[in-house]
C-alpha positions in Angstrom: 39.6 19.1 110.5 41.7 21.6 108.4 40.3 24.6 109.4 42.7 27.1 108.1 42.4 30.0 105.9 44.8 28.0 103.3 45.4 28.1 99.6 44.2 24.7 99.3 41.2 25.2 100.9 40.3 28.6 99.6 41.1 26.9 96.1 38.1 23.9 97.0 36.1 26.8 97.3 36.6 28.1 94.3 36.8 25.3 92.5 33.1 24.1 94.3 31.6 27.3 92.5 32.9 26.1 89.0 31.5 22.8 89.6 28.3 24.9 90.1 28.1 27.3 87.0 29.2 30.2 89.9 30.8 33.1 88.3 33.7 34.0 91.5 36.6 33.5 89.2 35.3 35.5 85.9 34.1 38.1 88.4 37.1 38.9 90.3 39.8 37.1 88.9 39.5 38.1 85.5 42.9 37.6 83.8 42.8 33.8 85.2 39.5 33.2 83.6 40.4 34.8 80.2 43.5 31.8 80.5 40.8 29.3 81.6 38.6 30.4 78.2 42.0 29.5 75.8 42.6 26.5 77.8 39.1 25.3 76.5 39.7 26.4 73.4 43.3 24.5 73.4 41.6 21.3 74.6 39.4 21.6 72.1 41.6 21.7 69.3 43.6 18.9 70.3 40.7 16.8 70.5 39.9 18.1 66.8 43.6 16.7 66.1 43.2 13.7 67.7 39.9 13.1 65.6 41.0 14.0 62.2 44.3 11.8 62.7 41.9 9.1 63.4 40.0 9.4 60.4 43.1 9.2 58.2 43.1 12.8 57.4 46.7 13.7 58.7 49.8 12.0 59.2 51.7 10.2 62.0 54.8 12.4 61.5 52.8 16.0 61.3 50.4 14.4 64.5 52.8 13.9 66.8 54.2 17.5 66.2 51.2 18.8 66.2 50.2 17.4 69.8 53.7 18.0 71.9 53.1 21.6 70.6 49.9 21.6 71.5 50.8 20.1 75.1 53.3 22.3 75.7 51.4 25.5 75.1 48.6 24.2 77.6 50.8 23.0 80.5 52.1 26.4 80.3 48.8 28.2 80.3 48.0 25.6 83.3 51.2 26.6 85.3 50.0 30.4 84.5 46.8 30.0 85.3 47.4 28.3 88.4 49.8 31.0 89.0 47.5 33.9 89.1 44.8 31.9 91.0 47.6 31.1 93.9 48.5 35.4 94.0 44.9 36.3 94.7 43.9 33.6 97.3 47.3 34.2 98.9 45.9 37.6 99.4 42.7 36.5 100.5 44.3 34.2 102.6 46.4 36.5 104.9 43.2 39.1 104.6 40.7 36.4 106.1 43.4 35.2 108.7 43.8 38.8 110.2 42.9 38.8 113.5 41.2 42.0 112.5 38.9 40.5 109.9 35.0 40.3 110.1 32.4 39.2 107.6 31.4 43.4 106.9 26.9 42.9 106.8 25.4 44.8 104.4 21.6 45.6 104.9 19.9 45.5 101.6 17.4 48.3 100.0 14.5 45.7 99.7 12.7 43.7 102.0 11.3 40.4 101.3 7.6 39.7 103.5 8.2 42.7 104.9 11.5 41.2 106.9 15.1 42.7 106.5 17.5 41.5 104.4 21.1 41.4 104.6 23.8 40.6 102.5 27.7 41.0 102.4 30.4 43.2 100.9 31.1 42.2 97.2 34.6 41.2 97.7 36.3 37.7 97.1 37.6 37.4 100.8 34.2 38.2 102.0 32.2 35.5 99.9 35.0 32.9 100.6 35.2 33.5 103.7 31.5 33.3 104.4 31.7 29.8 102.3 34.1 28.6 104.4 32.5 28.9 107.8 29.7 27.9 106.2 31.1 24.7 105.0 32.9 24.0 108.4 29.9 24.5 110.4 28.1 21.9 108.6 30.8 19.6 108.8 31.8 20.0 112.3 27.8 19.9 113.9 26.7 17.3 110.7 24.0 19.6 109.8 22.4 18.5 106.5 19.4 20.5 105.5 16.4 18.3 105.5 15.0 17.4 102.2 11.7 19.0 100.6 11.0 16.2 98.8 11.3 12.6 101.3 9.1 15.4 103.7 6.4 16.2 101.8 6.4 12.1 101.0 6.1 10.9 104.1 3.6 13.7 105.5 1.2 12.8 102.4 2.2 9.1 103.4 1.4 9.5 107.1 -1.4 12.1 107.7 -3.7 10.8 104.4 -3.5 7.3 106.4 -6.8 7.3 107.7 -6.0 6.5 111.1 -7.2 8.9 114.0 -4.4 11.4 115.0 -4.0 14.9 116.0 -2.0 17.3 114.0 -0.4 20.1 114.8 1.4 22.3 111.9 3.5 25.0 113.8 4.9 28.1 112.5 7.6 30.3 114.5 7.1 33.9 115.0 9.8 35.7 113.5 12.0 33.1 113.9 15.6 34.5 112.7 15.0 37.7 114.2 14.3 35.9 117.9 17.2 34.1 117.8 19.6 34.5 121.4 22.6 35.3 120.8 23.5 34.3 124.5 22.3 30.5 124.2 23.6 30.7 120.5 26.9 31.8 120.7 27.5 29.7 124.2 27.1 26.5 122.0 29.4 27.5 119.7 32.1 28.8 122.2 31.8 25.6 123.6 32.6 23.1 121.0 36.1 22.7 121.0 35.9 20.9 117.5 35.4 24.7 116.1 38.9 26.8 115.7 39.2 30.0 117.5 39.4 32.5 114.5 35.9 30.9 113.6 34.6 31.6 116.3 35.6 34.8 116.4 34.4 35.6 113.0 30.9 34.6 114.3 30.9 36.4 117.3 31.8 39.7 115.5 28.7 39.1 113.2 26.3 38.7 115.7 27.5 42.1 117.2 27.8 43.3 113.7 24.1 42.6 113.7 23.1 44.1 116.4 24.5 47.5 115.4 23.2 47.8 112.2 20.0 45.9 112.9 19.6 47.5 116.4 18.0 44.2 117.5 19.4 42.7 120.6 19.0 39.4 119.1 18.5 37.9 115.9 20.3 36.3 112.6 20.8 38.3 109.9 18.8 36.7 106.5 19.8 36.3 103.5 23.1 35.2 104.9 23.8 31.8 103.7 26.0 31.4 107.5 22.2 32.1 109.3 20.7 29.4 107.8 23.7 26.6 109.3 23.2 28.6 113.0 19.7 28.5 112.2 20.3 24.5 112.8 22.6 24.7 115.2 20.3 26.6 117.9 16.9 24.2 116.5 18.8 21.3 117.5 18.5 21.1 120.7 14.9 22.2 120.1 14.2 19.4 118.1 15.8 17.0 120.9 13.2 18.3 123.6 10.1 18.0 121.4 11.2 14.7 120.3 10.4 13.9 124.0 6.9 15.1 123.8 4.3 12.2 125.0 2.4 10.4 122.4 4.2 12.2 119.6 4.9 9.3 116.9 6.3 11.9 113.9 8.3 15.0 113.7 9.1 17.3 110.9 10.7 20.7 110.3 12.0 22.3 107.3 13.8 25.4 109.0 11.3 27.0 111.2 7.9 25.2 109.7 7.5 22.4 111.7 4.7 19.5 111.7 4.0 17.6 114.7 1.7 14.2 114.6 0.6 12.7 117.9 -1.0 9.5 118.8 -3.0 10.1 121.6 -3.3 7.7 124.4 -6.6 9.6 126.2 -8.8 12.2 123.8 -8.6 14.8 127.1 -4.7 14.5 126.8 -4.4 16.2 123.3 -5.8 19.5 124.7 -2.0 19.9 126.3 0.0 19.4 123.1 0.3 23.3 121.6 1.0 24.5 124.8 3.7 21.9 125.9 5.1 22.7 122.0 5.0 26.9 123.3 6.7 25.7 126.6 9.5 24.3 124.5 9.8 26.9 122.1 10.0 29.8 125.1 12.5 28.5 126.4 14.6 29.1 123.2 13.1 32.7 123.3 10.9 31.2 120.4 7.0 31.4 120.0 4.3 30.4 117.8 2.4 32.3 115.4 -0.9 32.5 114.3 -0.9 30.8 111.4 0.1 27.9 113.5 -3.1 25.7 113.0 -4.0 22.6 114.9 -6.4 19.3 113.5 -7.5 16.7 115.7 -8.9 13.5 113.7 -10.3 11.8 116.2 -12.8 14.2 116.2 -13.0 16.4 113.1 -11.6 17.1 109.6 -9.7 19.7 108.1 -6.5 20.8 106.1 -3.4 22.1 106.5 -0.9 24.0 104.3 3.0 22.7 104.5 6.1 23.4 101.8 3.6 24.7 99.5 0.7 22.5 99.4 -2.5 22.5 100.9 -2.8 18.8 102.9 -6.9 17.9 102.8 -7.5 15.0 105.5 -11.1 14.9 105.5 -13.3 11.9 104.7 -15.0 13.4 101.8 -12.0 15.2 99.8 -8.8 13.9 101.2 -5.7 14.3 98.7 -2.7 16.7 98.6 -3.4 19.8 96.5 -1.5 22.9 95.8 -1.5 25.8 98.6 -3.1 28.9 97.6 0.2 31.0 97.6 1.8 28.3 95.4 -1.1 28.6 93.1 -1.8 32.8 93.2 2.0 32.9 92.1 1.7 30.8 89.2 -1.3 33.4 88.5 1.1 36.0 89.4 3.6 35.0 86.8 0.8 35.0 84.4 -0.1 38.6 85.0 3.6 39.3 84.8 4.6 37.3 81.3 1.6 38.9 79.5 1.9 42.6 80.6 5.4 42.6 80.2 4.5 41.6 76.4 1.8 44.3 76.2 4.2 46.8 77.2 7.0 45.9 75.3 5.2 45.0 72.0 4.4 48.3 70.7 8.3 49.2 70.2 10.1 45.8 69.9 7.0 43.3 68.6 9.5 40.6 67.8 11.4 40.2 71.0 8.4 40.7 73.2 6.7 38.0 71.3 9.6 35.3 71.8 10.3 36.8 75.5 6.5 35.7 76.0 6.6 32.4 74.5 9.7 31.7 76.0 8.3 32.4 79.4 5.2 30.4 79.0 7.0 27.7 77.8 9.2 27.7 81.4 5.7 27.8 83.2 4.5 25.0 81.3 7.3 23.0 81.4 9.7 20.9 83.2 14.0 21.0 83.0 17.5 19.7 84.4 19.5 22.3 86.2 23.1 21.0 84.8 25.9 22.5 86.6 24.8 21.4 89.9 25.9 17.9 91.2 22.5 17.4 92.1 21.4 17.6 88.8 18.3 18.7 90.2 14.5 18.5 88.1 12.5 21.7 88.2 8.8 22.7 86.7 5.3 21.8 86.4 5.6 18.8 87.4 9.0 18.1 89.2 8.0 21.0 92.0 4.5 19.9 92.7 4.9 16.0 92.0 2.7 15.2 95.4 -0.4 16.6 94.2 -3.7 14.2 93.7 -5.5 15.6 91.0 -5.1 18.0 88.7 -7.9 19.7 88.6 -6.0 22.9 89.9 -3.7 22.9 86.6 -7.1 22.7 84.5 -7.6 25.8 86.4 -5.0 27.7 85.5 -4.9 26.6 81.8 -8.3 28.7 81.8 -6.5 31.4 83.6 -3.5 31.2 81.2 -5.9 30.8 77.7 -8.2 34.1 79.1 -5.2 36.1 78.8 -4.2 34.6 75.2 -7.8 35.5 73.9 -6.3 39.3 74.3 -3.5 38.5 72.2 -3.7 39.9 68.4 -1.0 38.1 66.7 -2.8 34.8 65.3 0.4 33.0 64.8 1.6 34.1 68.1 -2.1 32.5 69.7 -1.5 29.4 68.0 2.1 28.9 69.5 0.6 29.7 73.0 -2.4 27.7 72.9 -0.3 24.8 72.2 1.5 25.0 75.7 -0.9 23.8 78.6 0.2 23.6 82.6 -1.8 20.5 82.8 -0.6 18.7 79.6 3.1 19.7 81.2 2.4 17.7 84.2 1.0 14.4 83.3 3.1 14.4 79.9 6.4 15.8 82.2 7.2 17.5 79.3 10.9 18.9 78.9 11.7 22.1 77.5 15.8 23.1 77.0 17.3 26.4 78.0 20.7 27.5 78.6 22.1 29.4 81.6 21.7 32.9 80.1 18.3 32.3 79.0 17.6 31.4 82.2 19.7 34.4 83.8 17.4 36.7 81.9 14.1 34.5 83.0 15.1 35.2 86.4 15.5 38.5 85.9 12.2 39.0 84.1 9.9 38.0 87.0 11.7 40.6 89.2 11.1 43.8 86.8 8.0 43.0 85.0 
């Protein structure tokens, strides 16, 4: 592996968060982005030639001209462009190779679930540097975050069965603050795969972390490195609890784990939550108390798991969505509507469309473009594994209560057509572009 601080590599990065609709190049390399904007503009019009001559509408003679022009002008800009890209990452490069560099934590003003929150300092050497130790880490241990989606399916697959199990659904206490640095960092140190200034970069974070944080141990969130080490120190936890007797299925989606067993003697399941603590202290780790435990061969219950609510009873078994998942969708009711109360005194036009335009996202479903996923978001697309919809009915009651206060009649009758339920069976698809969604996002934070 090419793990050095190189043009070329630097230049992957950045041309990875183009891919993406990222923003690194407008933001701090402004003058190669303003090229990159005439470029388009330039390829543009030469497809506009190419068109018109074509149709018949020019000539062969004045084509011609008009294209070597044309492709002279852009291979220039190209060469510039390029040009002003290499300077800056040449500089980025030498600043990131410095034996003296460190990624520089940044702890933010607001917590999220009352947990601590780092980021990093708003320079391009930082961010690219933090991207590339990301991307090596995950190439170098084959981490690949495990996917919501073929989770959730076979949990609803596997625990709706009807076959007798015991379940346990375990959640971690604290889990990036109890991290060891001891047992983490000696993994790392000891792959020889991983280049030394790498590893040095790492090890200065974790110390890093513990002066700002004053924690001994710990990973600092909101990171995007913490969630690859995250891996790398679970990994040999997953191996150990793979070992567990009777245990026939194993899932975890960073810390949130569920654990199915098939037990071979009923007075046997009574040791499976503490051989799952034994294993977890080891790492320094322990369970919390929503950690919650089902045993089938006995009795019913439920279980809450990537946001919904698991229900393997006889009477009412089905997958539904958790009560969080739900009370935010609530939440983001409450938010779109006072937001429009507020605003619709002063500005009555722009608070109406910022309130239809909101609904509409709730309701809704859409294709994040700009991502080589391609990923499907909404109603729908984010709760797909859900049974019945008798929850959605729910909140379309919630949702038409708060239109009743509305005043506008025109303005009712464009809301009472939209319908969380209807967006769901109908996966209905609504179009915005990235700066309506910028300003979405934006909106749920302020209102």
């Amino acid at each position: 592996m090419d793990q050095a601080f190189s043009i070329n590599n630097l230049n992957d990065l950045l041309k990875e968060d183009r891919e993406k609709g990222g923003g690194l190049e407008e933001k701090f390399i402004p003058d190669a982005f303003a090229i990159r904007i005439k470029l388009f503009q330039l390829n543009k019009l030469r497809s506009l030639s190419k068109y018109r001559y074509r149709a018949g509408k020019t000539t062969t003679a004045f084509f011609d001209t008009r294209i070597s022009r044309l492709n002279i002008v852009i291979e220039s800009r190209k060469a510039e462009h390029q040009r002003l890209i290499n300077s800056e990452l040449e500089r980025v490069s030498k600043t990131i190779g410095s034996k003296e560099f460190r990624i520089n934590l940044v702890a933010l003003p607001t917590n999220i679930d009352g947990k601590r929150v780092y980021g990093v300092e708003n320079s391009l050497d930082q961010i690219l540097a933090v991207k590339f130790v990301q991307r090596m880490l995950k190439i170098l241990y084959s981490i690949r975050m495990p996917s919501r989606d073929i989770l959730i399916s076979q949990i609803k697959s596997i625990a709706l069965d009807g076959v007798p199990k015991h379940i346990i659904r375990a959640d971690v206490e604290s889990f990036y603050e109890s991290v060891q640095h001891k047992e983490l960092l000696d993994r790392i140190h000891q792959s020889p795969e991983l280049s030394v200034p790498i590893k040095r970069i790492l090890t200065r974070l974790m110390k890093d972390y513990i002066a700002i944080s004053g924690d001994l141990n710990g990973l600092p969130r909101g990171i995007g490195i913490s969630a690859y080490l995250s891996e790398i120190y679970l990994s040999s936890i997953d191996a150990e609890i793979r070992r567990i007797d009777d245990l026939f299925y194993y899932g975890r989606y960073v810390d949130d784990m569920i654990l199915m067993y098939a037990p071979q003697q009923k007075d046997l399941a009574a040791n499976y939550l503490n051989t799952l603590s034994k294993v977890l202290h080891g790492k320094g780790l322990k369970l919390n108390s929503k950690t919650k435990e089902i045993s089938l061969t006995e009795q019913n219950g439920r279980f809450d798991y990537l946001g919904y609510t698991f229900d393997v009873s006889s009477s009412t078994p089905g997958v539904r969505l958790s009560k969080r998942k739900l009370d935010k969708y609530r939440s983001r009711i409450d938010k779109a509507f006072l937001d429009y109360a507020k605003k619709s005194v002063f500005i009555p036009k722009k608070a109406a469309e910022e309130l239809v335009f909101r609904c509409l996202f709730l309701t809704g479903n859409m294709r994040l473009f700009n991502r080589k996923s391609n990923a499907f978001i909404g109603i729908y697309f984010s709760n797909k594994y859900i049974t019945d919809t008798t929850q959605l009915f729910g909140l379309d009651q919630y949702y038409r209560n708060k239109i009743a206060g509305i005043s506008s009649p025109s303005l009712k009758r464009k809301l009472s057509k939209l319908s969380f339920e209807k967006g769901f069976k109908e996966k209905l698809f609504r179009n915005f572009n990235s700066n309506q969604l910028s300003e979405l996002s934006r909106g749920w934070k302020h209102v």
